[in-house]
Every structure is written in structure tokens, then in C-alpha cells.
One Martini backbone bead per residue (centre of mass of N, CA, C, O) as a GRO file, in nm:
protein
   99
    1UNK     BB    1   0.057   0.062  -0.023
    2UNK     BB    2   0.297   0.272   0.025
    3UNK     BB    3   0.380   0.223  -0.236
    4UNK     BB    4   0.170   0.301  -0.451
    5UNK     BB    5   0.127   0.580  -0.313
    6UNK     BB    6   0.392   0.732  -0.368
    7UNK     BB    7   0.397   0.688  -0.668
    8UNK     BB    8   0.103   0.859  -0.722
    9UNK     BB    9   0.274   1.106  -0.548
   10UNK     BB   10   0.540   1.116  -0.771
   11UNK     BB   11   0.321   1.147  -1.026
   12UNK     BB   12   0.244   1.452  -0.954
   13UNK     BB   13   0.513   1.593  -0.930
   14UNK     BB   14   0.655   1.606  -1.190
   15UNK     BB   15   0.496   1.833  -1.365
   16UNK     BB   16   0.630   2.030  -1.171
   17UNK     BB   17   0.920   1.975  -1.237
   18UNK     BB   18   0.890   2.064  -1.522
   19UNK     BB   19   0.769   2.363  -1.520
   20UNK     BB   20   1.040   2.443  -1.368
   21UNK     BB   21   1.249   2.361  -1.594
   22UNK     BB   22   1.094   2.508  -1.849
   23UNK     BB   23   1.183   2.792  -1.731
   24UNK     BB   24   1.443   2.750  -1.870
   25UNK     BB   25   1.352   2.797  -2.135
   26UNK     BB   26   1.276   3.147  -2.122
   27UNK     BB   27   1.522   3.204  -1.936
   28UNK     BB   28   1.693   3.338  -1.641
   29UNK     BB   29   1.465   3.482  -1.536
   30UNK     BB   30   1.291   3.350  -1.496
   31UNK     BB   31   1.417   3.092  -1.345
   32UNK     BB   32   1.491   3.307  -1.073
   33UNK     BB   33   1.205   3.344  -0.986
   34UNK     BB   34   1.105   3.071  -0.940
   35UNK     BB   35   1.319   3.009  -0.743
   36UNK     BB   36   1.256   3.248  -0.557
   37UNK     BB   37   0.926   3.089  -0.509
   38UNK     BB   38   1.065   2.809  -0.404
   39UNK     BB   39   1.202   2.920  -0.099
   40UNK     BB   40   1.016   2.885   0.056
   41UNK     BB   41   0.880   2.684   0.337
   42UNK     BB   42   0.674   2.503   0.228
   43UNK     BB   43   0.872   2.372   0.015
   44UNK     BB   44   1.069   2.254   0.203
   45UNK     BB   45   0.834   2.056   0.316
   46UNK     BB   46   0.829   1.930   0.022
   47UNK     BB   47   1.109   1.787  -0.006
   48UNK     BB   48   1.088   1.623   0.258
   49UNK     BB   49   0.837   1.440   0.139
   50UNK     BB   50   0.999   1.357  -0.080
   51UNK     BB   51   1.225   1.220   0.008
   52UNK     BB   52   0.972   1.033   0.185
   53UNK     BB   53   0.860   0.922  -0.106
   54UNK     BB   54   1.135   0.785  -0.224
   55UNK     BB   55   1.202   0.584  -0.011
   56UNK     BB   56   0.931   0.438   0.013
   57UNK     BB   57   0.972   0.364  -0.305
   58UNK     BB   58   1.204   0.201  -0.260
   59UNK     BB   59   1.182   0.032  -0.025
   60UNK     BB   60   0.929  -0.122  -0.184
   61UNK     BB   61   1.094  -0.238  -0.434
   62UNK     BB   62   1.317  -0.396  -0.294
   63UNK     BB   63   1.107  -0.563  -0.109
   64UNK     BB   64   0.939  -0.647  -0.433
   65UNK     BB   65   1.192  -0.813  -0.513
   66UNK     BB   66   1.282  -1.017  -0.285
   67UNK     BB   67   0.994  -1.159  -0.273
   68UNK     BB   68   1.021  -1.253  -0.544
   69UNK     BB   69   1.361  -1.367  -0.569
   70UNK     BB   70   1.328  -1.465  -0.253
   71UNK     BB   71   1.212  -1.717  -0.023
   72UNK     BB   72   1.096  -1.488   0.251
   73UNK     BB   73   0.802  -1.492   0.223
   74UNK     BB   74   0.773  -1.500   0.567
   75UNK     BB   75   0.921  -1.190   0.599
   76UNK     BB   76   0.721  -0.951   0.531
   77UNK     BB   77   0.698  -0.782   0.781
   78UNK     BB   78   1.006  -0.741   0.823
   79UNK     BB   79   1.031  -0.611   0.574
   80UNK     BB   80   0.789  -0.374   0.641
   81UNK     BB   81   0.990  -0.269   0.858
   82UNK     BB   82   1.247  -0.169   0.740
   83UNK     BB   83   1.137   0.013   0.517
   84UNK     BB   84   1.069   0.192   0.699
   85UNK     BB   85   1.328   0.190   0.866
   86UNK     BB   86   1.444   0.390   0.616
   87UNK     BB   87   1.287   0.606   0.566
   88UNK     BB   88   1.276   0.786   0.825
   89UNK     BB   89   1.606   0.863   0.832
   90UNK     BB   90   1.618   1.009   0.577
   91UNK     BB   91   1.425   1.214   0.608
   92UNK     BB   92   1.599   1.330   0.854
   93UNK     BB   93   1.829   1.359   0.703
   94UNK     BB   94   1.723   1.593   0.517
   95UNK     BB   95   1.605   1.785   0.769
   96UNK     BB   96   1.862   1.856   0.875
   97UNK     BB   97   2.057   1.957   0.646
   98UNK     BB   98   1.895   2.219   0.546
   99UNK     BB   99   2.000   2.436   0.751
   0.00000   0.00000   0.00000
């Protein structure tokens, strides 16, 4: 479920990534105002929410790669605690070092 939701809204955040990257090509005044109006605090704590929505988009696919191709079949729950606690201390030392 957690891979799943992950993927949803990392498919979600793309169409704004490509429309900030495109703003680069408008001009160089365009890309910097753009970056200007992106250095908000919502911003920054939406990058934050990013990096642990590709972590936990990672460690779901790792997890779901394992479970495919090796016999661990029984140790799902704890697979899916692992990816978890992956996920959150990424997602958190992004947040430590953003200062």
C-alpha cells in the first residue's frame, strides 16, 4: 500500500517538476524568479515530504524485488518493517541537514 500511495504522488509532483525545469527555458530572469517564489518554507517542507516518498517508493521496490526473487516469503511483516525504518531516518536526515 505504502509503495503504491508513494508512486501516486510521486507521479503527481513530475508535471511541477518538468514545469520548473521548462521555466528554464524561457530565460535565465524567468528560471531565477521561478527559484525565488520556490524557496518558500511550504517549499522546503515539501521537499522533505519528497525525499520520504522516494525513500519509502525505494525501500518498497527493494522489498518488493526480494519477496519476487528470493524465498523469504515469510518474512513480509518484517520486510515491511525494515522499509519503514528506511525510510524514515532518510527522510529525517534531509530535514537535519537542510539548515
Amino acid at each position: 500500500m505504502v509503495h503504491r500511495l508513494s508512486g501516486v504522488l510521486l507521479t503527481l509532483f513530475l508535471p511541477l517538476h518538468f514545469l520548473t525545469l521548462g521555466s528554464a527555458l524561457q530565460g535565465e530572469a524567468n528560471l531565477e524568479s521561478t527559484l525565488r517564489w520556490i524557496d518558500q518554507p511550504v517549499f522546503k517542507a515539501g521537499e522533505v515530504v519528497l525525499v520520504v516518498l522516494l525513500a519509502a517508493h525505494m525501500t518498497g521496490g527493494i522489498r518488493l524485488l526480494m519477496l519476487e526473487f528470493l524465498a523469504w516469503r515469510d518474512w513480509q511483516k518484517t520486510l515491511l518493517a525494515v522499509a519503514a525504518g528506511i525510510t524514515l531516518p532518510v527522510g529525517l536526515a534531509f530535514l537535519l541537514n537542510l539548515g
